[in-house]
N, C-alpha and C positions, 0 to 999 in steps of 0.2 A: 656291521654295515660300514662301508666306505662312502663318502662324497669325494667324487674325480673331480667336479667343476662346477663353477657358477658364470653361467652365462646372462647378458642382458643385451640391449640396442636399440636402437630406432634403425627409421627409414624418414628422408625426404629426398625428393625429386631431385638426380643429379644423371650425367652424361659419362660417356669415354674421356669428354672435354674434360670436364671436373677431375676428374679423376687423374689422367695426366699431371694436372695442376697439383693436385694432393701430392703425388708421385715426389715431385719437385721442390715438393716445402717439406715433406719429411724427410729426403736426401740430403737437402741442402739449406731449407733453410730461406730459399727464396722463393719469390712469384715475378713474374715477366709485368705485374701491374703496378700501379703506381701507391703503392703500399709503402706505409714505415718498415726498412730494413731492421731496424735496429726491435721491433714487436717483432716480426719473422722471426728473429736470432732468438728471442727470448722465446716465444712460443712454444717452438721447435726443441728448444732447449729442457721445458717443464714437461716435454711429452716422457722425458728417458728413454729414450728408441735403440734399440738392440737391432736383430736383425731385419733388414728387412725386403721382401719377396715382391715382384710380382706374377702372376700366373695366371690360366682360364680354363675356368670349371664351367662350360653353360655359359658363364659372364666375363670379361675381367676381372681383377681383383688385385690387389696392394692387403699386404699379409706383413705386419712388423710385431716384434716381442719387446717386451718393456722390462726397464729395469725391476718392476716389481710384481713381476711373473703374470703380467698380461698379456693377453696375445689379441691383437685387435686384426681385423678382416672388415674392409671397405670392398663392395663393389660398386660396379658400374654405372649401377641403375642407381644407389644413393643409401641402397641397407651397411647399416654398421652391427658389426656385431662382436662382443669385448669379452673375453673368455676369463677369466681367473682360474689361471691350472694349478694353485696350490690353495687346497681348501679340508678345511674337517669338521666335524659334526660340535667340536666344544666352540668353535671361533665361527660358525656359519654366518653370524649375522652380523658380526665385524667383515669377513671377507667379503659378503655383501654391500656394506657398506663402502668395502675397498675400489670393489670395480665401478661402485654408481658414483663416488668420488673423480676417479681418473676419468670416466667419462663427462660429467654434470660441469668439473671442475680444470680441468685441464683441455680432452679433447675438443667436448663442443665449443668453446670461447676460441681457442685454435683456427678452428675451422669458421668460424662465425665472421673473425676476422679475416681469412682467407677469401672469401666471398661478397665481404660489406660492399662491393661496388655492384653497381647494376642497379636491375631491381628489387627495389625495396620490398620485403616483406610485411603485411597490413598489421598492424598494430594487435587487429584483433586478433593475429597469428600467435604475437609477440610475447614471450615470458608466460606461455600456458605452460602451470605443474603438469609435467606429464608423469603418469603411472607407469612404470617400467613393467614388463614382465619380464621376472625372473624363471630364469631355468634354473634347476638346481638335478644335478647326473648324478645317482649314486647308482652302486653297485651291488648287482646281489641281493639287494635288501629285502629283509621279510615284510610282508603284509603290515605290520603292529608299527614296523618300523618308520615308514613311510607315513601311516595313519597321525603318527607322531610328530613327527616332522610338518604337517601338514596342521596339527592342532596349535603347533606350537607358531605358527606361523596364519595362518588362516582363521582356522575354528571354523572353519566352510568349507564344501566340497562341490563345484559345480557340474563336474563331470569326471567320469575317469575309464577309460579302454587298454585293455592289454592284450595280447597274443603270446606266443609262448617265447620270444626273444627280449619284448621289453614290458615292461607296463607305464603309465602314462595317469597320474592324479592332476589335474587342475580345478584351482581355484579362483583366486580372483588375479590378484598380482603374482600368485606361485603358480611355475609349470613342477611337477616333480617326478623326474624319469627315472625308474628303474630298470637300467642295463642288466638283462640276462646273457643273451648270447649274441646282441648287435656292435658291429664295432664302432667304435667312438666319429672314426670320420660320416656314416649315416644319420648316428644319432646327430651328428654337430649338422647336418643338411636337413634335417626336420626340424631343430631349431632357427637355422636362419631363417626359413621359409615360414614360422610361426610365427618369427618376429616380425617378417615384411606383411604375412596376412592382419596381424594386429593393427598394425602400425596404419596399414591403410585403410582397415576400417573404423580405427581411430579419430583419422585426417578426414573422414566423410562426414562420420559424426559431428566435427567442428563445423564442418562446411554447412552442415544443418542446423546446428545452433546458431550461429553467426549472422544466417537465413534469418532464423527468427528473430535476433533480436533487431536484425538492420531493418529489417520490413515494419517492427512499431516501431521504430523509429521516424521512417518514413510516413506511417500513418501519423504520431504525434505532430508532424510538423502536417499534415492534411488534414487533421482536425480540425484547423483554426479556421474555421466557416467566415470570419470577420479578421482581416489584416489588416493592420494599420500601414501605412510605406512607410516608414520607418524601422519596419522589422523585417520590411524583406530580404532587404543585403545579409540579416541575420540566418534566415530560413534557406536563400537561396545557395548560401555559402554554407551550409549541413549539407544541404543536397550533395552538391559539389563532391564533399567528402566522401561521403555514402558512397557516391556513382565510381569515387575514385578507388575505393575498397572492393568492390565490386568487378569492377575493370582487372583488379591485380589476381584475385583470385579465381575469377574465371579464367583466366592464361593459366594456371594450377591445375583447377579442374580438369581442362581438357587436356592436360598432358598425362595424365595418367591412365587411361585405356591402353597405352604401348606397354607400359610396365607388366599389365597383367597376364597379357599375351604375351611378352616375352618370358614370364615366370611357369606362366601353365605347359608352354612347351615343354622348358628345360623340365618341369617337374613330372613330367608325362615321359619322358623318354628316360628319367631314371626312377627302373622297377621297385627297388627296396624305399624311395619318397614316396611314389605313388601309391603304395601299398600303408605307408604310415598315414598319408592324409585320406585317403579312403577310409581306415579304419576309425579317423576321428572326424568324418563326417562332413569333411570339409567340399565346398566343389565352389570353383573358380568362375562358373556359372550365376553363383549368384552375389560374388562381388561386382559384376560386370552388369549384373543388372542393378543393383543400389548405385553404382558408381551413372549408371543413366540416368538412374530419378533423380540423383545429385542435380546432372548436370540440367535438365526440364526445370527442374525448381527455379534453378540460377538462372537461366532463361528469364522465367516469372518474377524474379525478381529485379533483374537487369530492366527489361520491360517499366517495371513499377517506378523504380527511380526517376527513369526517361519520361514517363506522363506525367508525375510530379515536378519536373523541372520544366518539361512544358507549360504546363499550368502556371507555372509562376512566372516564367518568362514572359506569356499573354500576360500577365497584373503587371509587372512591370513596364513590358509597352507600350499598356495603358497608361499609367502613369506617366511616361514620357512624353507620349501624345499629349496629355492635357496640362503638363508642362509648358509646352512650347505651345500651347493656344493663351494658355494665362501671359508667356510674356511674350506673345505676339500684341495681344493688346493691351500690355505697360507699355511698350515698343512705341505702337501708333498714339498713344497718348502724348507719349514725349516729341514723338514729331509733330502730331497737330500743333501741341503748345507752340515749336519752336516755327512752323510756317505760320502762325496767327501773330507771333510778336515780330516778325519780317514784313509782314504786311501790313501790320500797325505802326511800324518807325519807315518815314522817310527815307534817311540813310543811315549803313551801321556807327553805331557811335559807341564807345567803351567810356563806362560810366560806373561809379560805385555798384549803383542798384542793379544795373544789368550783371555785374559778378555775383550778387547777393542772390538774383531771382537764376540764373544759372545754375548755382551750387540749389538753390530751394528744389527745382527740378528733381536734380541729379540724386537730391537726399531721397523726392519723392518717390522717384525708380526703383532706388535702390530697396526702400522702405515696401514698395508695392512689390516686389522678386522677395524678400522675406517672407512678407504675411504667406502669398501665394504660394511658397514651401513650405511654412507651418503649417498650412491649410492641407496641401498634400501629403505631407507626413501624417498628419491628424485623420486622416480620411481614412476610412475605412472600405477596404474591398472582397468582395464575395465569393468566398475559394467553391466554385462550384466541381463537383464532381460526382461520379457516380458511387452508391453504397451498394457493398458487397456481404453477402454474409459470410462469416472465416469459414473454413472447412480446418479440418483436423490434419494440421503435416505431421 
């Protein structure tokens, strides 16, 4: 048995723009933005880049080989995808290790910084371990062979399809292709296309987690049936956050419907893809309907944030309301005092006591705007809202 290659990659949402730019830091080294030159030079520098292509298959793409027998392919849309063309069955999971290194370790930080301006990615985006799925291409191989490969790595098998050019085991992190009679540039286009179908429904997955944990989140802070004002500025400023997490990943969500439709095309008008993802069952039909439910969800939860910072904004402007009635009447007390001692003196006359009973006032004011905020603080307000039973996302 032979192993030709080990493939792996992601996908995030990127343009022709990006791409251009990528073009331009791998060439050269620079970006037109206001970036440390002197990181460019080094980045560029720790990628080892050998030669390097651009072309269009379906998409754009930028195609560079690496000093240590990488071959990395960027398209358009934002799929990467990292080949290691020198591989064999006693070193498998060192060479594996090799490409998930130059990518984990080199590429993405590259490009991380390439990008750092704009907008920001939400936190809860930020430093997810992602599971790679490996490709692994041998040649020829017998049934045992494969099965092996597969124990030795796996000990599970989730599915597996073949026809009389290739066969196809997957398991959880392992793809493993057995090349009979397809040639290498088809098999390497049913891999990129496996790795963007993962990858996106990956990115849903999070978008559904992320759902759930933002939404109790937003309930803990609407459970406190009794607020104190002194904890709003606390509560109101989670919202805040929340609404701000929410805001970035929706701009996400909905740019991804173009991607799909631009994939299904290109993948539908080449016979020898379309024939490989038909046989593993795949249909493009129903990433585009979860990529809807995604986005409903997010709806509902956008929605959610927004009543809840309504809600709190009503307690706070109650609060301020009864703010400014507390010191409207410190206010008239200190003027009554000061029109009753005008009408009880003749003429103004500056005297010890009149400084003395002055400052007594001014202490009293002062003294009466405290208690009245500790009062306020202290108080307690009634988060009313409506109860729902959860349903099952």
């Amino acid at each position: 048995m032979k192993i030709s290659n080990v493939y792996v990659g992601g996908w995030f949402q990127r343009t022709m723009l990006q791409l251009s730019e990528i073009y331009d830091f791998l060439r050269e080294g620079k970006s037109r933005l206001n970036l440390d030159q002197k990181k460019l030079t080094e980045f560029q520098k720790n990628l080892e880049i050998g030669r390097i292509d651009y072309g269009v298959s379906g998409e754009e793409y930028i195609e560079f080989t690496t000093a240590l027998d990488i071959k990395v392919k960027i398209f358009e849309d934002g799929l990467i995808v990292l080949n290691n063309q020198k591989v064999s069955e006693d070193t498998l999971n060192a060479d594996i290790n090799k490409v998930t290194d130059y990518y984990e370790k080199k590429l993405s930080p590259a490009f991380s910084y390439l990008f750092s301006l704009g907008a920001p990615v939400p936190k809860e985006l930020a430093n997810i371990e992602t599971i790679y799925p490996y490709f692994i291409v041998c040649e020829n191989a017998t049934r045992d062979e494969i099965s092996n490969l597969l124990t030795s790595t796996e000990k599970q098998k989730y599915f597996e399809f073949q026809n009389d050019k290739y066969t196809v085991l997957r398991g959880d992190k392992y793809y493993f292709i057995n090349n009979l009679k397809q040639s290498s540039e088809n098999i390497e286009r049913y891999i990129e296309e496996q790795i963007f179908i993962r990858e996106f429904k990956g990115q849903l997955h999070r978008y559904l987690n992320i759902h759930r944990i933002i939404w109790e989140k937003i309930d803990a802070v609407k459970e406190n049936t009794n607020v104190k004002g002194a904890e709003l500025v606390k509560f109101t400023t989670k919202l805040e956050g929340y609404a701000k997490t929410i805001n970035l990943i929706d701009g996400r969500i909905n740019q991804m419907g173009t991607y799909i439709s631009t994939r299904e095309k290109i993948a539908k008008s080449d016979k020898e893809l379309s024939e490989f993802l038909a046989i593993s069952g795949y249909r493009y039909e129903t990433l585009r309907d979860t990529l809807d439910y995604i986005k409903y969800l997010w709806v509902m939860t956008k929605n959610y944030v927004s009543s809840a910072q309504k809600l709190f904004d009503g307690i706070k402007s109650d609060i301020t309301n009864k703010s400014v009635d507390s010191l409207t009447i410190v206010t008239s007390m200190g003027a009554g005092a000061s029109i009753i001692g005008l009408l009880t003196e003749t003429a103004p006359e500056f005297t010890v006591f009149g400084v003395i009973y002055f400052f007594i006032l001014a202490l009293l004011g002062w003294g009466s705007t405290k208690i009245l905020n500790m009062i306020a603080k202290r108080r307690t307000y009634e988060v009313s809202d409506i109860e729902y039973e959860k349903d099952i996302k």
